[in-house]
C-alpha atoms as one frame of an Amber mdcrd trajectory, in Angstrom:
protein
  -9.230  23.320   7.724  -8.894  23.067   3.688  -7.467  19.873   2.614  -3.931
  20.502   1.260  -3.297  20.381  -1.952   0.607  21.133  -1.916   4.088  19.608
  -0.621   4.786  23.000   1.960   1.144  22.526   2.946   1.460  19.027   3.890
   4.949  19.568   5.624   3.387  22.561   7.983   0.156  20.225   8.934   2.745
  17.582   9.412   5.091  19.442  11.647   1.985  20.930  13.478   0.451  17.539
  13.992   3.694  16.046  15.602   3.971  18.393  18.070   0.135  17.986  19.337
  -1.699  15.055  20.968  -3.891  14.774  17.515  -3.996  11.107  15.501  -2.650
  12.134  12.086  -1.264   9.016   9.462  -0.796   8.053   5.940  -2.981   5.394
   4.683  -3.501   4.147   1.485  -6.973   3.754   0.273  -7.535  -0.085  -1.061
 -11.293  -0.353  -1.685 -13.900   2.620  -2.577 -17.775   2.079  -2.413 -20.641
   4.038  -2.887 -23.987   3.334  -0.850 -26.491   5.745  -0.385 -24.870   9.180
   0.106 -21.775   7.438   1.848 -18.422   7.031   0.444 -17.024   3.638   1.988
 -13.087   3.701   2.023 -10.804   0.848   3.246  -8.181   1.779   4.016  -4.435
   0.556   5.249  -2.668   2.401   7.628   1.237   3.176   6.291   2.681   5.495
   8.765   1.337   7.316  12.013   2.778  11.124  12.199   2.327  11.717  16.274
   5.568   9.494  17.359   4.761  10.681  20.731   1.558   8.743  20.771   1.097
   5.818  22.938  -1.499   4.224  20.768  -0.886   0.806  19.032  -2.406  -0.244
  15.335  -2.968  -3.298  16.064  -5.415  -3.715  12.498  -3.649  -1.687   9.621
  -6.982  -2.213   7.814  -9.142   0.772   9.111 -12.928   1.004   7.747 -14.354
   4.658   7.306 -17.295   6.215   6.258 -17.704   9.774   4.271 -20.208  12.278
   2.907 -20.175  11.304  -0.541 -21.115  14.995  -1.548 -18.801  16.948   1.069
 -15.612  14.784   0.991 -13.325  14.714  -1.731 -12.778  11.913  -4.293 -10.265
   9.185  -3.145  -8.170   6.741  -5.614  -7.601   3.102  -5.284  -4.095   2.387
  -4.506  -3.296   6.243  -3.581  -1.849   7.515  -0.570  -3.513   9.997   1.668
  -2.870  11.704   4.953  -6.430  11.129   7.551  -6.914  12.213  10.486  -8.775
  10.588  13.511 -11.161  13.185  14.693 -13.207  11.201  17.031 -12.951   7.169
  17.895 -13.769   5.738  14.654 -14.336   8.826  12.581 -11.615  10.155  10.328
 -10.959  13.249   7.908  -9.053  13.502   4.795  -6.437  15.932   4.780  -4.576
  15.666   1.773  -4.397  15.149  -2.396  -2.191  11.947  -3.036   1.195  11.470
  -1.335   4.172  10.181  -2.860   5.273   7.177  -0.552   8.681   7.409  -2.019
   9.615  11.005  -1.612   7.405  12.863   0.357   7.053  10.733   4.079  10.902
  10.906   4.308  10.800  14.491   3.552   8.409  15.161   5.630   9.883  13.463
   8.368  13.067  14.782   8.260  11.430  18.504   8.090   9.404  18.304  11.002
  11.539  16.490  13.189  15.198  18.354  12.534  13.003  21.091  13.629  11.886
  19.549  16.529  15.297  18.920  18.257
């Protein structure tokens, strides 16, 4: 999947997402480090998409490691939607989100469709 680059690409992915088992959230990056060919993000979890998961963040600091040369450039302080692909490893879906605007959107999009 391309990362999304656009508001209607973000609220399809989002309304997908929330209808499927898959870990999806918003977290804003806090820390970027370079070592070796890894990108080291810290990063603090803001809002989980699946509301039918059963799963707990019980640490909203999450640590993860990307391909410096295949992953896309992240900004302190900026928003992003991840997703957990595998215990521990996550994917970057998104450019920046707009805490403000866009999560309320989105979550009124996805689930007035949903009822």
């Amino acid at each position: 999947m391309e990362m999304c680059t656009s508001t209607a690409c973000l609220v399809t992915i989002l309304c997908i997402f929330a209808r499927s088992s898959a870990q999806v959230f918003f977290g804003k990056v806090e820390s970027v480090a370079l070592e070796n060919d890894q990108r080291l993000v810290v990063l603090k979890f803001v809002w989980q998409v699946n509301v039918k998961s059963e799963k707990i963040i019980k640490d909203p600091w999450l640590h993860v490691s990307l391909d410096h040369c295949s992953s896309p450039a992240t900004e302190n302080g900026m928003t992003y939607l991840w997703e957990e692909i595998h215990n521990g490893e996550y994917k970057l879906l998104s450019h920046p989100v707009d805490l403000t605007s866009d999560i309320q959107m989105f979550y009124s999009v996805c689930y007035q469709k949903k009822r």
